[in-house]
N, C-alpha and C positions, 0 to 999 in steps of 0.2 A: 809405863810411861805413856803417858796420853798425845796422840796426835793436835796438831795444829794446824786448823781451817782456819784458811785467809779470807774473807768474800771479798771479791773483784767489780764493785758498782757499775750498772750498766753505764755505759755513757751516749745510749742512742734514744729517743725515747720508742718504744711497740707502737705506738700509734700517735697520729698527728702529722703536724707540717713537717715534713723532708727539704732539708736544704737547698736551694735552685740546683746549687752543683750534682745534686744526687741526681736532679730528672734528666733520665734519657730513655728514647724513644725505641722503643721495644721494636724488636726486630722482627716482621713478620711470618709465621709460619708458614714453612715449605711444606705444600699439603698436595697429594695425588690419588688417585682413583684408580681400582682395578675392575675392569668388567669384562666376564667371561660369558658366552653361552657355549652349548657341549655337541649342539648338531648343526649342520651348514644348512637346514630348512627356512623355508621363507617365515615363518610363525618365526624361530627363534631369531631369526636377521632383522626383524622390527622391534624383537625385547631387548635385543643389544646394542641397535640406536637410541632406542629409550633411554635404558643404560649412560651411555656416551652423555647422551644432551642432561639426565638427571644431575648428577656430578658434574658439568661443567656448570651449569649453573649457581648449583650449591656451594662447590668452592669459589666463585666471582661474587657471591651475594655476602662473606664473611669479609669485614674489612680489615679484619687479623692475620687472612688466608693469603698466598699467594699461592697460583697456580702452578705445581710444579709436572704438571701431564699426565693428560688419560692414557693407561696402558691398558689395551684390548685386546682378548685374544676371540678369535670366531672359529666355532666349530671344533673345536678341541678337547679331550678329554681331560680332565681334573684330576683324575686316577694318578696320575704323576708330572711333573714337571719339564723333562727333557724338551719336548714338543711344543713347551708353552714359550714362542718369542716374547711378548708382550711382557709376559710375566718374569723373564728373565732380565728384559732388561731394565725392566721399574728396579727388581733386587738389584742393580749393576748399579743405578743412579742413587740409591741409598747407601750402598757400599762404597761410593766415591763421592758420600755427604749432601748431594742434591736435594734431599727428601726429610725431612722432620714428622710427617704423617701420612699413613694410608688408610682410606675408606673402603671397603667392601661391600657387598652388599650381605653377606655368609659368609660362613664355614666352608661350606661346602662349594661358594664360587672359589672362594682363596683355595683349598687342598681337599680334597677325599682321604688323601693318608695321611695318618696321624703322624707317622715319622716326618714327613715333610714338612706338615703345616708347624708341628712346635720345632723341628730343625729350622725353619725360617723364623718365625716367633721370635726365639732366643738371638737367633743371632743378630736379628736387629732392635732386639733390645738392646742389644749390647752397645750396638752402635748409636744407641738413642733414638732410635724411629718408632714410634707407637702406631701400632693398628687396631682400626674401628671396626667392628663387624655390625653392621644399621641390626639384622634381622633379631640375632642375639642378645644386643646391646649389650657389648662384652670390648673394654678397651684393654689393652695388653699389658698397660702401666698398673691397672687398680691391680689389689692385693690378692682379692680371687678371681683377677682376672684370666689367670695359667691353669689352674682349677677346672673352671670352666670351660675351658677352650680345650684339656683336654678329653674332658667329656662328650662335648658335641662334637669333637673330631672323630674320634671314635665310632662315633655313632652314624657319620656322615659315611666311613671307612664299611663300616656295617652295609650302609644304603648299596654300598656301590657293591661289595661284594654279592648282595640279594638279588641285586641288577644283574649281574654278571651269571651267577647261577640261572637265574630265568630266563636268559638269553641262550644260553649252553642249553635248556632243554627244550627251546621255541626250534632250533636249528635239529634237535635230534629228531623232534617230530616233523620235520619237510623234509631230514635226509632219509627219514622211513619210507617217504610218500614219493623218494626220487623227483625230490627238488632241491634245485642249489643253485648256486649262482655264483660264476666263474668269469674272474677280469683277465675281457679278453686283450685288453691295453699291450700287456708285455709277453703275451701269449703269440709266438709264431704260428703263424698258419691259420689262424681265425678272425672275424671280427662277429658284430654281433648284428642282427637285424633290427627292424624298426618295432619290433614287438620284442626285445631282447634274448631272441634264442642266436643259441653258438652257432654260428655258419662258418664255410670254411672261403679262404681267402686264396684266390687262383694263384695267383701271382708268390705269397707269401708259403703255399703248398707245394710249389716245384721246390723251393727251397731244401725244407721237410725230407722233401721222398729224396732229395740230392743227397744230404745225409746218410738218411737210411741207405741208400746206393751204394753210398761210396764205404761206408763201415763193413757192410757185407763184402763187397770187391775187395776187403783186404785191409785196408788205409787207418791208421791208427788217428785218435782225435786229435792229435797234435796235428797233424797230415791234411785233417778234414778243417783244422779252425788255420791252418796257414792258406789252405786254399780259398777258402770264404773271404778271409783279409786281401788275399793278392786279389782277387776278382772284384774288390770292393762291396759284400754283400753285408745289408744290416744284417744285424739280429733283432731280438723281439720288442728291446728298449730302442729300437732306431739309430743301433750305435754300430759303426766297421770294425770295432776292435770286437774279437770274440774272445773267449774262453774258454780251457779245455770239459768245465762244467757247465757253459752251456750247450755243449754237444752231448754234456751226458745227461741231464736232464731231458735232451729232445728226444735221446736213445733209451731210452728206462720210462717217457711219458705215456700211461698206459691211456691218456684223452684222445690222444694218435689212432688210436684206432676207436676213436667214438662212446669209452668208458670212461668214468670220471670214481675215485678212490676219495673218501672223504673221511676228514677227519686224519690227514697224512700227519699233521703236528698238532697240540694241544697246547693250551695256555696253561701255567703250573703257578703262574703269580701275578693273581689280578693288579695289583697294584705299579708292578713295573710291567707289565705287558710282556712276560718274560717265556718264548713257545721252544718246546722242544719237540726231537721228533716222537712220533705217538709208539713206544714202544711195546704195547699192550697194555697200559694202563687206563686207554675208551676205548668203547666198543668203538667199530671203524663200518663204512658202508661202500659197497662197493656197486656201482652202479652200471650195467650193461647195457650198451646200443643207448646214450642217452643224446648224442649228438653225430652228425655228419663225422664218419672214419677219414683220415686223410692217409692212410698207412694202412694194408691188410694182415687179419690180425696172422698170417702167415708168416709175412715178413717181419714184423713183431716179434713175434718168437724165436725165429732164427736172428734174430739182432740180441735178445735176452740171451740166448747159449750161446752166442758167439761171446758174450759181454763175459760171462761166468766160465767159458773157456780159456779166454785169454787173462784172468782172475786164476784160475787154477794153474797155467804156467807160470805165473808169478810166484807161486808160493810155493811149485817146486824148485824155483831160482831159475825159470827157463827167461828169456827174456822173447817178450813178443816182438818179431821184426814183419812192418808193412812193406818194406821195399822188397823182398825178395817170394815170389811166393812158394818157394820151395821148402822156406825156413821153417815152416812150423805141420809139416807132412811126413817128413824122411825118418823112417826110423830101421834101427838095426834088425837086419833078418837073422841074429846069431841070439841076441838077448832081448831084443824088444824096446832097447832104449832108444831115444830122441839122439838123431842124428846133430849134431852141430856146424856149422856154412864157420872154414876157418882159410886165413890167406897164407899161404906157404911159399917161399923162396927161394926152395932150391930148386936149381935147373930153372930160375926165371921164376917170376909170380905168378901162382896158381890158385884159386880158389875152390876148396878139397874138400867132402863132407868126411866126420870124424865122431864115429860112438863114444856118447857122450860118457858112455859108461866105463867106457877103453881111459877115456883119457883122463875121468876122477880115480878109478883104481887099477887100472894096468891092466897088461897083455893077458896073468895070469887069469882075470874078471871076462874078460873079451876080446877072441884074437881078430874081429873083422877087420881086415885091413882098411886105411883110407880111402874115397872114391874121390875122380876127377869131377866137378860140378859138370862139366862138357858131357859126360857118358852119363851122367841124371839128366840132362836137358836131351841130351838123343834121344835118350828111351821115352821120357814122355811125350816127346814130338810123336816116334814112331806109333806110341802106343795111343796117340789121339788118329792117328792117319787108319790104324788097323781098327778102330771105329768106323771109322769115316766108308773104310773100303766095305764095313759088313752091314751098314746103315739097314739095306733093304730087310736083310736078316733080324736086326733085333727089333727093325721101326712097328711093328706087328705089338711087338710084346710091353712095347712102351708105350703105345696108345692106346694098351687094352688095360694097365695099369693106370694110366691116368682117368682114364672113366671109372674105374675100381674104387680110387680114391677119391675123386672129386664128386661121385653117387652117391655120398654119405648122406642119410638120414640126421645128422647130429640137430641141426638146426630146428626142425619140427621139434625134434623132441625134447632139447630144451625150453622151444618154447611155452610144449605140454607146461614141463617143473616150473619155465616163469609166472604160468598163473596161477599153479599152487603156493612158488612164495608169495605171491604178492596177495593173496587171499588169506594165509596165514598170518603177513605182518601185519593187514590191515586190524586183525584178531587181537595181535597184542596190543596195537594202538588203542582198539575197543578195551580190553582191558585192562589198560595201564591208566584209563582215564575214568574206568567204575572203580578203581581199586583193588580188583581181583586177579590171581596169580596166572602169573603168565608164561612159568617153564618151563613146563611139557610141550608149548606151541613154539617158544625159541629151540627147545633141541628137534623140533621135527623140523624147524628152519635150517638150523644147522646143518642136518643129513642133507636136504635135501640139495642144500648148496654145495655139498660135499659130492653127491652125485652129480651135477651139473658140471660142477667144474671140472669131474674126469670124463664127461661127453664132449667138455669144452676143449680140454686136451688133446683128443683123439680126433676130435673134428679139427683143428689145428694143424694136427701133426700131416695129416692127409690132404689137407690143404697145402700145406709146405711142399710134402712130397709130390704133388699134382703141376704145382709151380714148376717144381726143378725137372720134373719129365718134361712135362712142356716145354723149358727152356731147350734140356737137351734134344728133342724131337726137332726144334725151329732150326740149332745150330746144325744137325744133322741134313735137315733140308736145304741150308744153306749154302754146303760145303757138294763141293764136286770134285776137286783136284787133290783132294790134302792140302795141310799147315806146310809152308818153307820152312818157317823156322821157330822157336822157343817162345810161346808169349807169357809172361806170367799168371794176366789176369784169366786166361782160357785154363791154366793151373788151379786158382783160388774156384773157379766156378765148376769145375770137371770133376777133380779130384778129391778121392778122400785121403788116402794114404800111398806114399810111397815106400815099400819095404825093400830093403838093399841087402844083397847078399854079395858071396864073393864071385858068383857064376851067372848069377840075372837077377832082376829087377821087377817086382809085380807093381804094376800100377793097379788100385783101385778106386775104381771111379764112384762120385758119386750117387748114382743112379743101382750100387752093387755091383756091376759085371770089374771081374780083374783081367789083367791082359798081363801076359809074361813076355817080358824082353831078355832076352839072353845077353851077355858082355864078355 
């Protein structure tokens, strides 16, 4: 059976007169402009008025055109879009029908990444918005025109990525040469001079060492960021609310004492700008003595073990307490365990230390009995007074230790090892840039840093212990009568341990000497 074509006569004619009713006035195109430059320099701030005044032009001179707004962004990267206002809100005026066409001048000014540039593309094609790129001559509507666009996108993606590499190795070679460049904006404690080196800021430096002060005396950063609040003190953005991470960041910041650590985070995605911390995947550069110390690197270190001390009773479930300074000293003279500060009510409330160890597995584990906190506060009272009283006796032996410690050679002779790294790095520079290998002169850099940093240690450590005789010598000369009565913080600063038995009490202080209290 054969099929049956009807043909249907046209009834308009293709070409010729249109009936008056048919004319009407074409509605004119909503046309906008996107112009981007990528640095906030004064060169590029007169191509992106150009820009501006180009495009207004060109869309008033079409009488088809109407002007639907230059969207501009200055000084902003094309790498990705979050950070582009200008550019988001042209997309927002196309997406809510304002827009029929955009000019560009590139690829490369509209997107760097191809995901973005054809995820924008498409979707306002959808919407019916065609975009012109002038340099390309590449419109969105023609048939290879998506072809095209993803080509040159790509390849623009390419550019940036080349850029970004060669930037990453311009920075490797000044962090060789211990150069860098640190915003001191939101940085406590510094500002910068009129020739851009890091100075330290007086005013913004008591802050700092308040800090550091008050972490050492005991005070936990919760303790340390309610006190900054209630006394009204900014922090480094200019703002009274703190946080318990910007106390740890100012306590862990190794610039505080005049060293700068580079290369702390890496970029992992050029494209989103996306930095993680640098867990060994770039080499890192650690730079010494490169600005004014505001912190010594003594007290530094005793802030780092204090930090990894109270880290370590965490994860044996002990909990750190600032308010009492007895809580985190006391420990059992029968097993060695951490005493625990508990409130008891019989016979009236009492606050009683208790082996911790007694009390997770029983008498048969630990029979120390309970102590009264009253006869741990006695005994250290007494046991700071039977200092006080033999002062003349030990003051001999602690000023002839602090010149012991504080005579240390460390400093000359790192600075010997500084000139040989830096004579050695300068070596790989030289041959990282003839092309020849450079291994053997990185692991003699290695060693050598290796060595430095255990002179660095030991010149630290005796630095620390030079402080704390010192302090103790000053308190000793200060005191004539004895303590009245229990202070905590002469606790945090005195003592290292108190061990509790069932018959006495050894204080040991920390300068080494114990003192036995009987009970």
């Amino acid at each position: 059976m054969m099929a049956r074509i009807t043909t249907i006569p046209a009834t308009r004619p293709l070409h010729g007169d249109i009936p008056p009713i048919a004319f009407k006035e074409m509605p004119k195109k909503r046309v906008a402009a996107y112009c981007r430059v990528s640095t906030d320099s004064e060169e590029q701030a007169t191509s992106y008025d150009e820009q501006v005044r180009y495009y207004t032009d060109l869309i008033n001179k079409e009488p088809q055109w109407e002007l639907a707004g230059i969207f501009t962004d200055d000084g902003i990267s094309g790498t990705n879009t979050k950070k582009r206002e200008g550019f988001n809100k042209m997309i927002e005026s196309c997406m809510s029908g304002n827009i029929d066409l955009i000019i560009t001048k590139s690829i490369s000014r509209f997107a760097r990444n191809t995901v973005d540039c054809l995820k924008y593309i498409r979707m306002l094609k959808e919407k019916g918005v065609e975009i012109r790129f002038e340099k390309e001559n590449i419109r969105t509507f023609d048939s290879q025109g998506e072809i095209m666009i993803t080509i040159m996108a790509s390849l623009a993606q390419q550019e940036s990525e080349s850029l970004s590499k060669n930037v990453k190795m311009g920075l490797k070679f000044r962090y060789q040469r211990g150069k860098i460049s640190i915003n001191h904006n939101w940085f406590l404690g510094y500002t910068k001079d009129e020739e851009g080196n890091l100075v330290v800021d007086p005013e913004q430096a008591e802050i700092v060492k308040r800090i550091y002060r008050e972490y050492l005396d005991g005070s936990s950063m919760d303790q340390i960021k309610a006190g900054l609040e209630r006394d009204g003190i900014k922090n480094g953005a200019g703002r009274k609310k703190w946080g318990t991470s910007n106390i740890r960041q100012i306590l862990t910041n190794e610039k505080y004492v005049g060293d700068a650590m580079l290369q702390k985070t890496i970029t992992v995605d050029v494209l989103n700008k996306t930095r993680i911390p640098n867990d060994g995947r770039e080499v890192q550069y650690y730079i010494e003595d490169h600005h004014e110390p505001i912190i010594s690197r003594a007290v530094f270190s005793r802030v780092q073990e204090e930090i990894q001390r109270r880290a370590e009773m965490k994860k044996m479930k002990r909990s750190y307490s600032a308010k009492h300074g007895l809580s985190n000293v006391c420990k059992c003279g029968n097993c060695g365990a951490v005493m625990n500060r508990v409130h008891w009510y019989i016979g009236g409330k009492k606050i009683m230390w208790r082996c911790r160890n007694r009390m997770d597995n029983g008498v048969d584990v630990c029979d120390l009995k309970s102590i009264d906190n009253r006869i741990v506060e006695d005994a250290v009272v007494k046991a700071i007074n039977s200092l006080i009283e033999k002062r003349q006796d030990i003051m001999e032996s602690v000023k002839a230790n602090i010149l012991k410690v504080v005579g240390t050679k460390g400093n000359s002779l790192t600075g010997t090892l500084d000139l040989r790294i830096k004579d050695l790095e300068q070596q790989v520079v030289d041959a990282v840039k003839s092309g020849n290998a450079c291994g053997a002169l990185l692991e003699k850099i290695d060693n050598l840093k290796e060595e430095r940093s255990r002179m660095i240690k030991t010149d630290v450590d005796c630095k620390q212990e030079g402080e704390l005789l010192s302090w103790i010598r000053d308190f000793l000369d200060s005191q004539s009568d004895g303590i009245k009565e229990y202070d905590d913080s002469l606790t945090r600063k005195l003592i290292r341990d108190i061990i509790i038995y069932e018959d006495k009490i050894e204080i040991v202080f920390k300068h080494g000497q114990m003192v036995e209290i009987e009970i």
